[in-house]
C-alpha positions, 0 to 999 in steps of 0.5 A: 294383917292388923286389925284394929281393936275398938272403933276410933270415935269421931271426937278422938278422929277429930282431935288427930285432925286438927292440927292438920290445917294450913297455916298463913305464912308470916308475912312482914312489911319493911320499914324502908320500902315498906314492901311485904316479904316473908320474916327473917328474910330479905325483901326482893328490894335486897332490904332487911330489916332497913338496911340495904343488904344485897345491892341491886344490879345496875342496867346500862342501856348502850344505846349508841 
């Protein structure tokens, strides 16, 4: 079994530790619909980068 051979000291724990923390995603705002989205990817609008990429679904009521 191993056995460590010294003590860590809390300034040397600490230093491991902090890289441990979350990090806020980074969040974007589109010049079009100016809707926040995750960067580098295309808004739920299907815009990136101000232009339509992905084009929405059109929903036909049929109500007759």
């Amino acid at each position: 079994m191993a056995v460590q051979k010294s003590r860590r000291t809390p300034s040397t724990r600490g230093h491991r530790r902090a890289h441990d923390k979350l990090k806020s995603p980074a969040l974007s705002v589109d010049q079009t619909t100016g809707e926040t989205h995750l960067r580098h990817r295309v808004s739920p609008d299907g815009f990136y980068r101000g232009e339509q990429i992905v084009a929405q679904p059109v929903i036909e009521d049929d109500d007759e």
